[in-house]
C-alpha positions as CSV (number, residue, x, y, z in Angstrom):
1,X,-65.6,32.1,-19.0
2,X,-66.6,30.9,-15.8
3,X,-64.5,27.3,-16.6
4,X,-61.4,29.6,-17.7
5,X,-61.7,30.9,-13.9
6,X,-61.5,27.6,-12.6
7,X,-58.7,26.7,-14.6
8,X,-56.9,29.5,-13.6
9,X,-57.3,29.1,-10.0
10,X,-56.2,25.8,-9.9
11,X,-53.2,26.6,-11.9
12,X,-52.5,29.4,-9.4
13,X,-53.1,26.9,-6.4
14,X,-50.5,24.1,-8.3
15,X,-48.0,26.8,-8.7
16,X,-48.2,27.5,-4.8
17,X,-48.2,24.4,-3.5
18,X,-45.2,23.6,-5.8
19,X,-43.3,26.5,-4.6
20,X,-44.4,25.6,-0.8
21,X,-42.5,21.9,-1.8
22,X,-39.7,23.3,-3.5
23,X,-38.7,25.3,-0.7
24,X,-39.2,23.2,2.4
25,X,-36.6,24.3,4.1
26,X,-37.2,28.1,4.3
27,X,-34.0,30.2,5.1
28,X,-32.5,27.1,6.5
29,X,-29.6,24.7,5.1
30,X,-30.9,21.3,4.4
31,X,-28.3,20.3,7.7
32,X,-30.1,22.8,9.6
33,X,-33.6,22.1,9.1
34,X,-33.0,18.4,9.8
35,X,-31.5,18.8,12.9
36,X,-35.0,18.9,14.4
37,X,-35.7,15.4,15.9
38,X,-39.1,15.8,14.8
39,X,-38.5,16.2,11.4
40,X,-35.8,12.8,11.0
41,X,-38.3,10.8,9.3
42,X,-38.9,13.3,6.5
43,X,-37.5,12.1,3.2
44,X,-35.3,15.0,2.5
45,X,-33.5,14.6,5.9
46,X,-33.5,10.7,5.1
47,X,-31.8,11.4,1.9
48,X,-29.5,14.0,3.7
49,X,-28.5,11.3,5.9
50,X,-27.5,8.8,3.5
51,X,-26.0,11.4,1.3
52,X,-23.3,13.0,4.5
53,X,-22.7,9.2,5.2
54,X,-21.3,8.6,1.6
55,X,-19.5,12.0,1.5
56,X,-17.8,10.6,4.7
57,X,-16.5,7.2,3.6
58,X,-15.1,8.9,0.4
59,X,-13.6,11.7,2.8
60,X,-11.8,8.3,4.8
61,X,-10.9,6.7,1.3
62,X,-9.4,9.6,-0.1
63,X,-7.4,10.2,3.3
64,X,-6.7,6.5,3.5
65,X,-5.4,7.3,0.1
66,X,-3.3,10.6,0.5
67,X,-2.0,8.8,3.2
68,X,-0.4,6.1,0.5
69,X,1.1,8.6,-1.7
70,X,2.8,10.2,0.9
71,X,4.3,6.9,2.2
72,X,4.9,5.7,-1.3
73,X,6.8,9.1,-2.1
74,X,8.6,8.9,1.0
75,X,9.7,5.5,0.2
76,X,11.0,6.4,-3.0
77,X,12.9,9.2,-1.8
78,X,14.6,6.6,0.4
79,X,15.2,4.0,-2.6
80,X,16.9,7.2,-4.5
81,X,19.1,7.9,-1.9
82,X,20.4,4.6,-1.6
83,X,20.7,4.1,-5.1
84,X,22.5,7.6,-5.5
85,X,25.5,5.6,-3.4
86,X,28.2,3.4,-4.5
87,X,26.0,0.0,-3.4
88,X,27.9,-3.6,-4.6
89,X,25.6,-6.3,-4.9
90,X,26.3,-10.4,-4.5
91,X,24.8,-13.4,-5.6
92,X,25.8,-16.9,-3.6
93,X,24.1,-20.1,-4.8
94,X,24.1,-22.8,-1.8
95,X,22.9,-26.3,-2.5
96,X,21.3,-29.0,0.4
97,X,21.2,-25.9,3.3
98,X,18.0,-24.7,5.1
99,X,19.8,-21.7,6.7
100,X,21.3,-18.6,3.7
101,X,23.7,-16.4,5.1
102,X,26.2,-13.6,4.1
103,X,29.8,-14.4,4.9
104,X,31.1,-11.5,3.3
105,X,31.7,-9.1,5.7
106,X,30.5,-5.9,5.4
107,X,27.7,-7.5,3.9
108,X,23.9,-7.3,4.4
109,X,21.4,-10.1,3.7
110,X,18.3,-8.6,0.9
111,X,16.8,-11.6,-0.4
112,X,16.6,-15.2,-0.5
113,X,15.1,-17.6,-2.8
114,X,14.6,-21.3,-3.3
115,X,15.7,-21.6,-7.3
116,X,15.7,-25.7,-7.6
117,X,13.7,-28.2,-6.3
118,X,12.3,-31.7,-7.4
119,X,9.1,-33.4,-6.3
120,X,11.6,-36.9,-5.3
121,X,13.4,-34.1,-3.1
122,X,10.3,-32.7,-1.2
123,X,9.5,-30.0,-3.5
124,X,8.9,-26.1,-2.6
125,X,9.9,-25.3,1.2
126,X,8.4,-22.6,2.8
127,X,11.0,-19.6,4.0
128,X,10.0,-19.5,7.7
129,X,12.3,-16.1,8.5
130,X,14.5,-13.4,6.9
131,X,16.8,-10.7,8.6
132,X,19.4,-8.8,7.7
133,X,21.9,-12.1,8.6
134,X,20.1,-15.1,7.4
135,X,17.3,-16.9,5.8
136,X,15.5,-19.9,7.0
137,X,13.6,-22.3,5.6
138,X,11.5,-24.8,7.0
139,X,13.4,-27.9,5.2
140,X,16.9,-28.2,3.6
141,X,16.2,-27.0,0.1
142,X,18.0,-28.1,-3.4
143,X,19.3,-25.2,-3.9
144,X,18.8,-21.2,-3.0
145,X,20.2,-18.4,-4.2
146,X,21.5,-15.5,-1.1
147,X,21.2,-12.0,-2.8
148,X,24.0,-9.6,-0.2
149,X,24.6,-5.9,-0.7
150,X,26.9,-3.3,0.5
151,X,27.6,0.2,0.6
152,X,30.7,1.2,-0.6
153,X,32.9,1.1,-4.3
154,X,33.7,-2.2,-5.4
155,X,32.5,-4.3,-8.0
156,X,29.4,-6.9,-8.1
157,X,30.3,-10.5,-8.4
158,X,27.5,-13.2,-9.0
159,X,29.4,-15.9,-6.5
160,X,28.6,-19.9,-6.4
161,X,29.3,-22.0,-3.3
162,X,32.9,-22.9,-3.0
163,X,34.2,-19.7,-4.3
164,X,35.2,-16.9,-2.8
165,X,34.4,-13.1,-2.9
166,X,36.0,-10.5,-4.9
167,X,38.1,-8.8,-1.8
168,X,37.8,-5.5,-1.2
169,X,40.2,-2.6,-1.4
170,X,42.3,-2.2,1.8
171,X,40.8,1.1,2.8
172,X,37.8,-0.8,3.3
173,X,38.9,-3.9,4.8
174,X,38.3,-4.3,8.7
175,X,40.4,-3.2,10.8
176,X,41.5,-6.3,13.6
């Protein structure tokens, strides 16, 4: 009997002492109760740390994030509107140029690409600058294609050098 005693005390002082662990904090949050200095080297508060460091990088990556969408959606809004007008499009192929330009007028420059080269004539150049006017490339290229677009009804023509553009209707010519 007397053992059984024993046993039962130290049961009793187990189940204590792991209540007294389990609830180390008291009535306090875990944020509260490390907010004492003296308790920073604790392991709880430790773990608390590292645990409101990671909640705050995901915080900034999911912010970083929203921040995306919104842009992304934004930007799509804009493509749709454009694309919801009457936009004409224009292809002009120019051989032995380093400088691609629009001479339709009305016209706005949107991309510009080297399509030929040859090892023997230098191979790929590097397109130093693009605007809304011209393209520029660091050495006279083989050939390059000038993509120009407009706003407005006509029709899309895919144009070579030495030929000229589809004209536009007189209410949209320019006026002198």
């Amino acid at each position: 009997m007397r053992f059984s005693h024993i046993r039962l005390a130290a049961v009793a002082a187990l189940a204590l002492f792991a209540a007294a662990c389990a609830n180390r904090t008291g009535d306090n949050t875990i944020a509260e109760y490390c907010a004492d200095p003296g308790r920073a080297n604790y392991d709880i508060c430790k773990q608390h740390r590292d645990v409101e460091s990671v909640r705050g990088r995901v915080e900034q990556v999911f912010g970083v994030a929203t921040d995306a969408r919104q842009r992304a959606d934004r930007a799509q809004a804009t493509a749709d509107q454009a694309m919801a007008r009457d936009m004409t499009c224009t292809t002009h192929t120019l051989r032995q140029r380093q400088v691609g330009s629009c001479s339709d007028p009305g016209y706005t420059l949107t991309s510009c690409v080297q399509t030929r080269y040859t090892t023997r004539a230098g191979g790929l150049s590097i397109l130093r600058s693009i605007n809304d006017t011209e393209c520029r490339f660091n050495t006279r290229v083989l050939e390059m294609q000038v993509r120009c677009c407009h706003v407005g009804p006509d029709g899309a023509d895919t144009l070579t050098e030495g030929r000229t553009p589809r004209q536009q209707p007189a209410a949209q010519q320019p006026v002198s």
